[in-house]
N, C-alpha and C positions, 0 to 999 in steps of 0.2 A: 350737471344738475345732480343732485345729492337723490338717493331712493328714498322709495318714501316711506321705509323704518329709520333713514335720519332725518328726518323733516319736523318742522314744528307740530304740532296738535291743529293748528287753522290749515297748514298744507298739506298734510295729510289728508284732512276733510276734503278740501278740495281736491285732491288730485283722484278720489274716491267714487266722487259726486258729480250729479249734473247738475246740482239745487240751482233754482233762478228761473231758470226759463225765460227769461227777458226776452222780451221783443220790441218792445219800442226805446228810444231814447231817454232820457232822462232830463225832461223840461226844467225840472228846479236849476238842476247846475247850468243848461243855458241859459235860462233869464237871470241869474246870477254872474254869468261874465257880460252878458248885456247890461248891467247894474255895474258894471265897477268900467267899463266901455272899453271893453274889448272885444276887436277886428280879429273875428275868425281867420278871414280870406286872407289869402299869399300867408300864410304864418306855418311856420317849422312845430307838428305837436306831439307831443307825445302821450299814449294811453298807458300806465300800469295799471294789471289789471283788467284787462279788455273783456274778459269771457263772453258773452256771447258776441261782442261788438257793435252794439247797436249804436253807443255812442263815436265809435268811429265812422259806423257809416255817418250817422248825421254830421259829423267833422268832416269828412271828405264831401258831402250833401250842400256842405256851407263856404265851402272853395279854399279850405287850406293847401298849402303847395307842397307841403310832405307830411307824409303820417307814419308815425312806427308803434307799436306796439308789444308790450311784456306780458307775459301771462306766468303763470304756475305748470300750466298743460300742454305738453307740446302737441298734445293730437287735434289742438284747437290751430295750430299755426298754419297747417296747410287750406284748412278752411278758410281761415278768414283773409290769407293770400289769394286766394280765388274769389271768395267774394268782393273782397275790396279790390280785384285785378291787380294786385301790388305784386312785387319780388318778394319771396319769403327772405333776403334778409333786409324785409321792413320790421319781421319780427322776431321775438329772442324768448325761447323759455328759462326762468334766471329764479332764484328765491330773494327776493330786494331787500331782506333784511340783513344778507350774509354776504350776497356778490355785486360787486360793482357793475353799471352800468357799462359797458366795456365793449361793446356789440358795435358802434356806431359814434361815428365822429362829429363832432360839433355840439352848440349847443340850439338848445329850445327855447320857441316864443310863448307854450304851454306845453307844462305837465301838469296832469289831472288822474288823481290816483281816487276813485269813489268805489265804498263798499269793497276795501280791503284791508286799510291799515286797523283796524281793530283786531287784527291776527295776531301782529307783532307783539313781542316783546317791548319794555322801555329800551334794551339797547340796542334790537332789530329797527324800533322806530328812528330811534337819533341816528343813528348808521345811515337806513330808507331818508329820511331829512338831508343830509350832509352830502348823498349821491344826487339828490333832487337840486338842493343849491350849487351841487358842482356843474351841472349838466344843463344851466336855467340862464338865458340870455340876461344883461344886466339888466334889460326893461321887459324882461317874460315874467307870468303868474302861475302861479302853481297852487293847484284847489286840493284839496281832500274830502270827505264823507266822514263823519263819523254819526255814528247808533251813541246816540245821550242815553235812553233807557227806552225797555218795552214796559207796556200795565195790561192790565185785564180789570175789566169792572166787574166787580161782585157787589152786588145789591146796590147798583148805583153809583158808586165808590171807586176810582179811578187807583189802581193799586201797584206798583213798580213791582218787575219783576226778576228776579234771578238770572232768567235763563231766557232764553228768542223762544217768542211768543211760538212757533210755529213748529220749529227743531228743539231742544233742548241739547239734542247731541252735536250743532252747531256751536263749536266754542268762540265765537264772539266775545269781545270784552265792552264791555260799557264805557266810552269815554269823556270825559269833559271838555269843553271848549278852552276849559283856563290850562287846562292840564298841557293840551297838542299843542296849546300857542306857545304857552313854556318852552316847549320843546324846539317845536319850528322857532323860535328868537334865538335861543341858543345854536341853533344850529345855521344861522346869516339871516334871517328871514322878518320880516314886517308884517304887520295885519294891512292887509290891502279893504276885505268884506265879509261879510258873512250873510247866511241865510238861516235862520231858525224856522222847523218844520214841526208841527204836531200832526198828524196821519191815523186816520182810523185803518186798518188793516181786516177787517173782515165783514159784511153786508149789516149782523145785528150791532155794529160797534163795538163786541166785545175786548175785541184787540187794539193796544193803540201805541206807536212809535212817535217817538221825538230823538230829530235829529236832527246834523247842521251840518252845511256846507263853509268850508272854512276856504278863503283868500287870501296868499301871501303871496309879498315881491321881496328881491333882496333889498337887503340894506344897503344905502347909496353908499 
């Protein structure tokens, strides 16, 4: 793993930070492979991106037969080998934009990478795409997250904004759906679903994210 004076500007953040604090699972992206009818149980998954792990547990919660996991942080690894009683090499610290999947053999009946690929670069993404389609069973799905835009309302007026509502020095990029499907098609990939989210983010509404869960299978 690269230090983190070479790392991207998203990797660095993270490898810095504890931002997130997650603790529960993330309903959207299950009701969303429940929506395209996909069977957790007995299936081979994979998490990029796992950091706190919430969604793995609920993955293991819901009876897949094997789970591995990527992160940015290796001092997350021995944790969540212990919480999830796994063998640490269930998981691998790797930067997914630069190094191939290469930890573990075979492929996946899910990868689900959420609330990461906005880090990338365009050729760290299509690179992260091409590892994803190489490593993805012919009839496995493979989801992503992406942040459309944050707003803030001033005087009633729903207003798009620059920067993460929250952080500013979180370099997140803003992405389109037409843009990542682009990308994932070029790189083997089909639109299987999607999920469009508009989200108030703080008690008086001031804050508001829109964002999507995107579904693809290869191409037969």
């Amino acid at each position: 793993m690269s230090s983190v004076s070479n790392c991207t500007e998203g990797e660095q953040f993270w490898k810095v930070t504890n931002e997130g604090h997650k603790n529960c699972p993330n309903m959207h992206f299950f009701r969303l492979l429940k929506e395209v009818d996909f069977k957790i149980a007995s299936k081979r998954v994979l998490d990029i991106g796992f950091g706190h792990g919430e969604d793995m547990l609920e993955m293991q919660r819901r009876g897949c037969s094997e789970l591995y996991g990527i992160d940015i942080n290796a001092d997350r690894i021995p944790f969540m080998a212990t919480r999830l009683n796994l063998h640490l090499d269930h998981f691998h610290c790797l930067s997914v934009g630069r190094e191939p999947f290469s930890f573990v053999s075979g492929q996946f009946d899910l990868i689900y990478s959420l609330n990461m690929i906005y880090y990338l670069t365009d050729d760290q993404l299509f690179f992260f795409f091409k590892q994803c389609a190489c490593n993805l069973s012919c009839n496995g799905l493979f989801v992503v997250s992406i942040i459309l835009r944050d707003y803030e309302t001033v005087n009633g007026e729903m207003k798009p904004m620059e920067t993460h509502f929250s952080n500013p020095n979180n370099p997140i990029k803003f992405l389109s759906k037409e843009g990542v499907t682009n990308m994932a098609e070029r790189a083997g990939f089909v639109v299987e679903g999607s999920k469009w989210l508009m989200e108030s983010y703080s008690k008086d509404e001031r804050y508001f994210r829109e964002e999507a869960f995107l579904c693809y299978r290869l191409v037969d």
